[in-house]
ZAROPA-82615 format. One record per residue: x, y, z of N, C-alpha, C, O in turn. Coordinates in steps of 0.05 Angstrom, whole numbers, plus 32768, in hexadecimal, padded with zeros to 4 digits. Layout:
N
XYZXYZXYZXYZ/...
//
This chain:
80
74B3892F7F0974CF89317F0E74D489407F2874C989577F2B/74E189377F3974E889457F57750C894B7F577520893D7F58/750689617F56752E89697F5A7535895A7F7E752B89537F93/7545895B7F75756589527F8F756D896C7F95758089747F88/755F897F7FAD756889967FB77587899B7FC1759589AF7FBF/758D89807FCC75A489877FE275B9897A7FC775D1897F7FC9/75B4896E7FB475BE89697F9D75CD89867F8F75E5898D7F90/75B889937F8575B089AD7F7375BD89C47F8A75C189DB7F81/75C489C17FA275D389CF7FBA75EF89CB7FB775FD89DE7FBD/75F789B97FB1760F89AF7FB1762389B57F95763B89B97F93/760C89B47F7D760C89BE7F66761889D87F68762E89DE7F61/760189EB7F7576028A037F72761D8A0C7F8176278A217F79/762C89FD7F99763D8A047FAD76578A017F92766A8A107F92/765789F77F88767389EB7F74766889FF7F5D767889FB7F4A/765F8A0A7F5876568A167F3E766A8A367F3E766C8A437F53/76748A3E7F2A76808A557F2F766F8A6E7F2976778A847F31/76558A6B7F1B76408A797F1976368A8B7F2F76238A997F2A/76408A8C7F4276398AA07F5C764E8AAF7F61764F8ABC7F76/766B8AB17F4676778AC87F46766E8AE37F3B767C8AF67F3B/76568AE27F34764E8AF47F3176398B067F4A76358B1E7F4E/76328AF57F5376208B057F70763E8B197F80763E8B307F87/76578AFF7F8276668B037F9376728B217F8B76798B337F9A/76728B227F6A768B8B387F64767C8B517F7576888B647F80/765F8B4D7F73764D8B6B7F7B765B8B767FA0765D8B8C7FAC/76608B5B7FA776618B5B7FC676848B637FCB768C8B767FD9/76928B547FBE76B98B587FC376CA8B5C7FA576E18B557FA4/76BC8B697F8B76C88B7A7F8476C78B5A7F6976C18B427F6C/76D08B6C7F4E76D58B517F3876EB8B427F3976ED8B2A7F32/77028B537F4577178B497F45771C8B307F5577268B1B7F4E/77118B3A7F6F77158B257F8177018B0B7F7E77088AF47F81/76EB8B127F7776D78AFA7F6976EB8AE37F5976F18ACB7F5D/76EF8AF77F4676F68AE17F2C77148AD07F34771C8ABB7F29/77218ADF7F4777408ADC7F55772E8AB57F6977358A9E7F67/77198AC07F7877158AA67F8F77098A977F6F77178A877F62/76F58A9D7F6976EC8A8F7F5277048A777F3976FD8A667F29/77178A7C7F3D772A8A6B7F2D77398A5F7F3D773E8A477F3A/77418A6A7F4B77458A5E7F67773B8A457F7377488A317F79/77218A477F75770F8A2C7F7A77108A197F6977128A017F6E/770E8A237F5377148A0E7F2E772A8A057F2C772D89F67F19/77418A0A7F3A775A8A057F35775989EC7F43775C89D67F39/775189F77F68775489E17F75773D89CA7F7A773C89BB7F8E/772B89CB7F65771589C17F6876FF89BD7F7E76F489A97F87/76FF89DC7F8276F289DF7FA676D289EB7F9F76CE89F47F88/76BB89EB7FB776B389FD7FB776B58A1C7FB476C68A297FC1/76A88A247FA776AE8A437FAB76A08A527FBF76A18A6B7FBE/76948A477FD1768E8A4F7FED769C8A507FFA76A28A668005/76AB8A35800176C08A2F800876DA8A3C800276EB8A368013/76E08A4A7FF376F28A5D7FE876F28A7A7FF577058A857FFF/76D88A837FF276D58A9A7FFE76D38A9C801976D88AB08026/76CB8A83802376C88A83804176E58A86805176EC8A918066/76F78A71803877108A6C8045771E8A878049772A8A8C805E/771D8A998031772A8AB8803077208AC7803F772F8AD4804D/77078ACA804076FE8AD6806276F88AF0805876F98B028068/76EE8AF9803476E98B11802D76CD8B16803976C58B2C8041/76BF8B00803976A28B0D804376A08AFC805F76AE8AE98067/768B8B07806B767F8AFE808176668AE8807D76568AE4806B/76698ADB8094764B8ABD809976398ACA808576338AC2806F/76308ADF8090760D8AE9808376188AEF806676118AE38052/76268AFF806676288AFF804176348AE0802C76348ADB8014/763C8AD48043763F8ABC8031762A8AAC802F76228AA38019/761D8AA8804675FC8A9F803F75EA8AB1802A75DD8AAB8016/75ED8ABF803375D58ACC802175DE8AC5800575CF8AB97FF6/75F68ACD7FFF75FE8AC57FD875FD8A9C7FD775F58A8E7FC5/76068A967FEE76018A767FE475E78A727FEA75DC8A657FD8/75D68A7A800175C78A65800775B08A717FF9759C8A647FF4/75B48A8D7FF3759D8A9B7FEA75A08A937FCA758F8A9E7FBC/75AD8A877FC075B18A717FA475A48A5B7FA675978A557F92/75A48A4A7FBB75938A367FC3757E8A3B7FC7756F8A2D7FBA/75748A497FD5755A8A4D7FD575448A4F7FC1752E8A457FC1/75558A647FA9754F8A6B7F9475458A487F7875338A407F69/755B8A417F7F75558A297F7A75478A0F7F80754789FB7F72/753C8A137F9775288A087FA1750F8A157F9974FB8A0A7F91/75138A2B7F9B74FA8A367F9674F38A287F6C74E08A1A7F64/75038A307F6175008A297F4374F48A0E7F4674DF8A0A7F3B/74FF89F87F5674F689E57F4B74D789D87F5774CA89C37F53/74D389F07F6674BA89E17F6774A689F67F5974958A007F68/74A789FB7F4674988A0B7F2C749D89F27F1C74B389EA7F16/748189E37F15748289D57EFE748489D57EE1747A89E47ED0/749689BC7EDF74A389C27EC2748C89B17EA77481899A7EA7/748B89C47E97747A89B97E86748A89A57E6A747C899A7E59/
//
């Protein structure tokens, strides 16, 4: 079985599961505030945070892309 990276990227970009990295970075409030936010309007939540302008390029990479990565990395550990 071979995952679909840029698939499983795209996944992860729509996923609200990275409100939790985020709350550590701009507080719970504001997390869970962009976090419903994006669910409402059916957006990325990268895209959300990017749009509000709470964090900067490098901290938005690092919580998204450093999620991707992470996930790349998993899938190439074989599954039994």
């Amino acid at each position: 079985m071979t995952a679909d990276v840029e698939r499983c990227k795209a996944l992860l970009d729509q996923s609200l599961v990275l409100t939790t990295p985020l709350a550590r970075l701009i507080g719970y409030s504001t997390a869970a505030s962009l976090s419903k936010k994006a669910l409402a309007e059916n957006r990325a939540l990268r895209d959300v945070v990017e749009e509000d302008g709470v964090l900067g390029q490098t901290d938005l990479d690092r919580v998204f892309d450093g999620a991707a990565a992470f996930a790349q990395a998993a899938t190439k550990q074989s599954v039994l």
